[in-house]
C-alpha positions as a Markdown table, in Angstrom:
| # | Residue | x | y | z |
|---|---|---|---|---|
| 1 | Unk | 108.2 | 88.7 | 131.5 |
| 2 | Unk | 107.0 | 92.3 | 131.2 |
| 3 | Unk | 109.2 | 92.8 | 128.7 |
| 4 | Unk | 107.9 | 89.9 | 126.8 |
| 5 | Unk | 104.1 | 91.2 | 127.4 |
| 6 | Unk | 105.1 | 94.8 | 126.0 |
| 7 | Unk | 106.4 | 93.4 | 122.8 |
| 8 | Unk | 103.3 | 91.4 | 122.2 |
| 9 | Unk | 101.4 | 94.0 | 123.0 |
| 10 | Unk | 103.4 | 95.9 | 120.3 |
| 11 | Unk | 103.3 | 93.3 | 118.2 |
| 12 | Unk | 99.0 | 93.0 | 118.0 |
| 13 | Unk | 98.6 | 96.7 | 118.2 |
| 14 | Unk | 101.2 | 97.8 | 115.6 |
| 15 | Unk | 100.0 | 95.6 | 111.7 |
| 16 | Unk | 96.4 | 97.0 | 112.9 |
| 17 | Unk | 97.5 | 100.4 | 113.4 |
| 18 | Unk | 99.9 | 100.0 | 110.0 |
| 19 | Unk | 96.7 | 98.5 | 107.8 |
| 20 | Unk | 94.4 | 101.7 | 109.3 |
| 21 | Unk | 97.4 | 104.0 | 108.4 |
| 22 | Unk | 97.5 | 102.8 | 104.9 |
| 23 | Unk | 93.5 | 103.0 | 104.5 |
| 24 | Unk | 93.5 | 106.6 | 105.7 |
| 25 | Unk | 96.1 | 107.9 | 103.4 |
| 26 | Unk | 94.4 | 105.8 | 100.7 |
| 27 | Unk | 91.3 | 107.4 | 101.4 |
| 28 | Unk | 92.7 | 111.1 | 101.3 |
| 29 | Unk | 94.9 | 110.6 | 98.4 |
| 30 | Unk | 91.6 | 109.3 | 96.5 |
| 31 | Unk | 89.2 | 112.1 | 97.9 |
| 32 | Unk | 90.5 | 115.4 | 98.4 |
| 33 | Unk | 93.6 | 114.9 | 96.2 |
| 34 | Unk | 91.8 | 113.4 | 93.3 |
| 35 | Unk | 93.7 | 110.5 | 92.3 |
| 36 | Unk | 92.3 | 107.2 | 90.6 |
| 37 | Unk | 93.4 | 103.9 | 92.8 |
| 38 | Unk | 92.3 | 100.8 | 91.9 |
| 39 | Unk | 93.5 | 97.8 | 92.4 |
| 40 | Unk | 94.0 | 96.8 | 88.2 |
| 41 | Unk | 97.2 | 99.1 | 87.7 |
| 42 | Unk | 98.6 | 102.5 | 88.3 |
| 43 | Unk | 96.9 | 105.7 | 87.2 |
| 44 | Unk | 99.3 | 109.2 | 87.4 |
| 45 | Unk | 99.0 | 111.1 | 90.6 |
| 46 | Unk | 100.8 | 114.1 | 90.8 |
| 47 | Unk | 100.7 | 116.1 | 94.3 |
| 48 | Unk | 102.9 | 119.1 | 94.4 |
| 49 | Unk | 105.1 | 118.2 | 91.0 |
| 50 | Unk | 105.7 | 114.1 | 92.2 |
| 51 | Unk | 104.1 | 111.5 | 90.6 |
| 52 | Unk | 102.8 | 109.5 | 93.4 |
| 53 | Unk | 100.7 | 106.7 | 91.1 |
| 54 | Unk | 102.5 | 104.1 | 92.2 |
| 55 | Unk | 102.7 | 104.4 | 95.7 |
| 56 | Unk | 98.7 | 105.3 | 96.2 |
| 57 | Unk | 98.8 | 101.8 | 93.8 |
| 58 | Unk | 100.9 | 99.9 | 96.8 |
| 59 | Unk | 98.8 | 102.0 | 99.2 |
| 60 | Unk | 95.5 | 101.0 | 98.1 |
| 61 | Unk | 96.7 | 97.4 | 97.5 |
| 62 | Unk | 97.6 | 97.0 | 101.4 |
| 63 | Unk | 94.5 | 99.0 | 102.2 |
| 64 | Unk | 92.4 | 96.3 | 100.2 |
| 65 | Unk | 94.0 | 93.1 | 101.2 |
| 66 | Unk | 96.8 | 93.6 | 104.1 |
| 67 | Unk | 94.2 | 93.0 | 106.7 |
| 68 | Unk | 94.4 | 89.5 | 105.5 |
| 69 | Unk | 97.4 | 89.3 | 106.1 |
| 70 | Unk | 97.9 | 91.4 | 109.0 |
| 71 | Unk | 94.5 | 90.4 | 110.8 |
| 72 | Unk | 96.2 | 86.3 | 111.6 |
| 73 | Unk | 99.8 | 87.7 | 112.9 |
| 74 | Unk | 97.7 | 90.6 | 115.2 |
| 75 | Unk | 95.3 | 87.6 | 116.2 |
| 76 | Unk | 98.5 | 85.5 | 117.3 |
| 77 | Unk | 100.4 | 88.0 | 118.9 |
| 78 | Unk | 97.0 | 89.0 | 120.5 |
| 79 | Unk | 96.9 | 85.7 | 122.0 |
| 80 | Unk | 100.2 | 84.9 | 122.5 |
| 81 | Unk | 100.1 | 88.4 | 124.7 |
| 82 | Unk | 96.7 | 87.4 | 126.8 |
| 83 | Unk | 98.4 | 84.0 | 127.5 |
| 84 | Unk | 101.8 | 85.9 | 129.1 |
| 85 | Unk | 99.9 | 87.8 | 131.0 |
| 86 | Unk | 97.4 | 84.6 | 132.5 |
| 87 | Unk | 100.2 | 83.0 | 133.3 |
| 88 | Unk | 101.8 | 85.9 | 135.0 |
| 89 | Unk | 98.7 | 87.0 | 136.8 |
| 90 | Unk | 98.8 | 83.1 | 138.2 |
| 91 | Unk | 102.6 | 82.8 | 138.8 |
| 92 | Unk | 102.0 | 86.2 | 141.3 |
| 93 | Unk | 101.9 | 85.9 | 145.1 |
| 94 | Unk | 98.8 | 85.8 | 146.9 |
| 95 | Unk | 98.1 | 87.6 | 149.8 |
């Protein structure tokens, strides 16, 4: 059972952690670095000789709309994980 509550635990903590990841790099790869994301198409980004366009592209695409997809699975692991540990905060022995 404490196994079970670690990997929900895992499993709310880790797409919100992923979606503010992707906004943070999204954000320093469009301030200090200078490169044009949007969410139309890919604009050239090069950082240190590498053209990075396409990935600040994917980047800013989770950045703008993974929460809506990672927000529902975080919310049902979330719950899933407060239900495990209900039930094994009741299942324990009093006294």
């Amino acid at each position: 059972m404490r196994l079970l509550s670690r990997l929900l635990a895992c499993a709310t903590l880790a797409p919100i952690l992923v979606w503010l990841g992707t906004l943070g790099l999204t954000l320093i790869l469009a301030g200090p670095m200078g490169c044009r994301i949007d969410e139309g198409s890919s604009h050239p980004c090069i950082i240190l000789g590498h053209d990075l366009g396409d990935t600040a592209y994917s980047l800013g695409m989770i950045s703008a709309w993974g929460l809506f997809f990672l927000a529902p699975l975080s919310f049902t692991a979330g719950l899933l994980w407060g239900l495990t540990t209900m039930l094994r905060r009741l299942r324990r022995p009093r006294g």
